[in-house]
N, C-alpha and C positions, 0 to 999 in steps of 0.2 A: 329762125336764125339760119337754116340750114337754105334759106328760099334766097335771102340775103348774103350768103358766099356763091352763092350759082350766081348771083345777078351781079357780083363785086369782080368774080371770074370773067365772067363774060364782058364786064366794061373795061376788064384790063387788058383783054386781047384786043380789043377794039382799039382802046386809046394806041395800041403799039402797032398796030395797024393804020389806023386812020390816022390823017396831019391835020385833019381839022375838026379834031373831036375834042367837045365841050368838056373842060375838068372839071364844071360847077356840077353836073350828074353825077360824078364819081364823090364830090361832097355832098349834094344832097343823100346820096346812098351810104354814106358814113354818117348822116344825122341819123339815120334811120338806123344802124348799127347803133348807136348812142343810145338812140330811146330805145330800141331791145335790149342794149346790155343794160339797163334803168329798168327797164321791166322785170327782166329776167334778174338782179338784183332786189327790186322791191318784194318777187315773188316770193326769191330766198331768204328774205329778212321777214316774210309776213309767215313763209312756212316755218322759220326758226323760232320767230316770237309764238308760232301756237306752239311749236315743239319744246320750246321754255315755260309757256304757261300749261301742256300736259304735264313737265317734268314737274313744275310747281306743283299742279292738280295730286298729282300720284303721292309727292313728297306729304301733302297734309295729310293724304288718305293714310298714308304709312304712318306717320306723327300719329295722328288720329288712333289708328287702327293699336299700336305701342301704347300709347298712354291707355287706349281703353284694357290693353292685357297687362298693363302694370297695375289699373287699376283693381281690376278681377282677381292680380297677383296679391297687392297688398290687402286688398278683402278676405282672399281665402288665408293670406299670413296670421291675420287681425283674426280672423275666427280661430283659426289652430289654433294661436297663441291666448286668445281665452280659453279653449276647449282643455288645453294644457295647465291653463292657469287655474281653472275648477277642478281638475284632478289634482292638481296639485296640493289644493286648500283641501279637498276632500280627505287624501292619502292624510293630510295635515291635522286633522279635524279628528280621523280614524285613531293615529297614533297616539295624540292627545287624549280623547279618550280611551285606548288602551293604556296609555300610561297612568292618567288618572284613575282606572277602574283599580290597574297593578299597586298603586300605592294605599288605594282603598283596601285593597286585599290583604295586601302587606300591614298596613296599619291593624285591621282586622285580628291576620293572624299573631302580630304583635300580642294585641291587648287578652288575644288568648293565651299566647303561651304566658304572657306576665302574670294572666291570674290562675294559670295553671298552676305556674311555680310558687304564685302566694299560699296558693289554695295546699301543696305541697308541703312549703315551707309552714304552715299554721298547722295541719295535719302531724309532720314531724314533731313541731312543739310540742304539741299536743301529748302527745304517743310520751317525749321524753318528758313533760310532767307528770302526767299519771304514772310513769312506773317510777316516778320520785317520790311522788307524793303514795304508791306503793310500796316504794323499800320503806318511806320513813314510816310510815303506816305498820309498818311489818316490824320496824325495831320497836317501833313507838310501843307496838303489843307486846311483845317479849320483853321491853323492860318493865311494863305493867303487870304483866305475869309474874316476871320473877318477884316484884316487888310486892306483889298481894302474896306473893309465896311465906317470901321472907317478912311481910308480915303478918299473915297467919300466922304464921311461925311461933314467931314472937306474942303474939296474942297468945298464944296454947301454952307456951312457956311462963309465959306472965300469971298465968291466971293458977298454974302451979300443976300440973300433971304430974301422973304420979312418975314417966318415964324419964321426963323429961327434969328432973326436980332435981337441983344441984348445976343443971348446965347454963350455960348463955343459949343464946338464942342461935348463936352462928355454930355453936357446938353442934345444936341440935340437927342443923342444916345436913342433911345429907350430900349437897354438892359440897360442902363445906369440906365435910369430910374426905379421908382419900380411903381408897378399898381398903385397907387394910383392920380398920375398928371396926366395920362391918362382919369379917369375919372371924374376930373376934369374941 
């Protein structure tokens, strides 16, 4: 380009110099400007389309290169997120059975103390019948007592003794009596 303004320079000093200088030279030398500026044109549209298809190039690698770390992303999310989800079930699984062992336990010491307190409860009965069937046991002999008393009594009376001859039977009784005929 730079050959073609020295030679455009040069034919313009001429023409204004010379009276009989040909103007079709000074247009053939502006065809030739023409197809360098076409050239130099085609060059910059051939170096912009590579530099649009690197731009493209680079843009997929980048796409590319994103989706493959989103992918890696969402993989390592998808594992945490089981990794997470099995402790979770585990923790869940634990609890579960602590609470089921706790209610076994419970239930357990339930049915203990319930037959503690039966075992308890039947024990007390127990204690307060026997010493019912003690007291009545106890009167039951003392009124048996006194009643073989007082009929002895009466037997000895009946059959006519000499101490006792002229009295009833209650006479003879010494509880019957008060201290007083005693020491008489």
């Amino acid at each position: 380009m730079e050959d073609l303004m020295s030679q455009f320079t040069t034919l313009s000093d001429q023409a204004l110099r010379d009276k009989n200088f040909d103007p079709s030279t000074i247009e053939d030398l502006m065809k030739f400007f023409e197809i360098e500026a076409y050239k130099s044109w085609a060059a910059m549209e051939s170096e912009l389309q590579k530099e649009a298809e690197d731009a493209v190039n680079a843009m997929a690698e980048a796409e590319a290169e994103l989706e493959a770390a989103m992918d890696d992303a969402m993989e390592e999310f998808r594992r945490f997120e089981e990794e997470m989800e099995r402790e979770a079930m585990a923790e869940y699984r634990s609890s579960m059975g602590l609470g089921d062992a706790s209610s076994k336990m419970g239930q357990i010491w339930e049915k203990s103390a319930t037959a503690a307190s039966n075992k308890y409860i039947e024990a007390a009965l127990n204690s307060a019948n026997n010493s019912m069937k003690s007291a009545a046991k106890g009167i039951s002999n003392a009124k048996v007592s006194e009643m073989v008393l007082r009929s002895g009594r009466k037997h000895v009376h009946s059959v006519g003794s000499p101490e006792t001859s002229g009295r009833t039977g209650e006479e003879s009784d010494p509880e019957y009596h008060s201290g007083d005929e005693r020491g008489s």
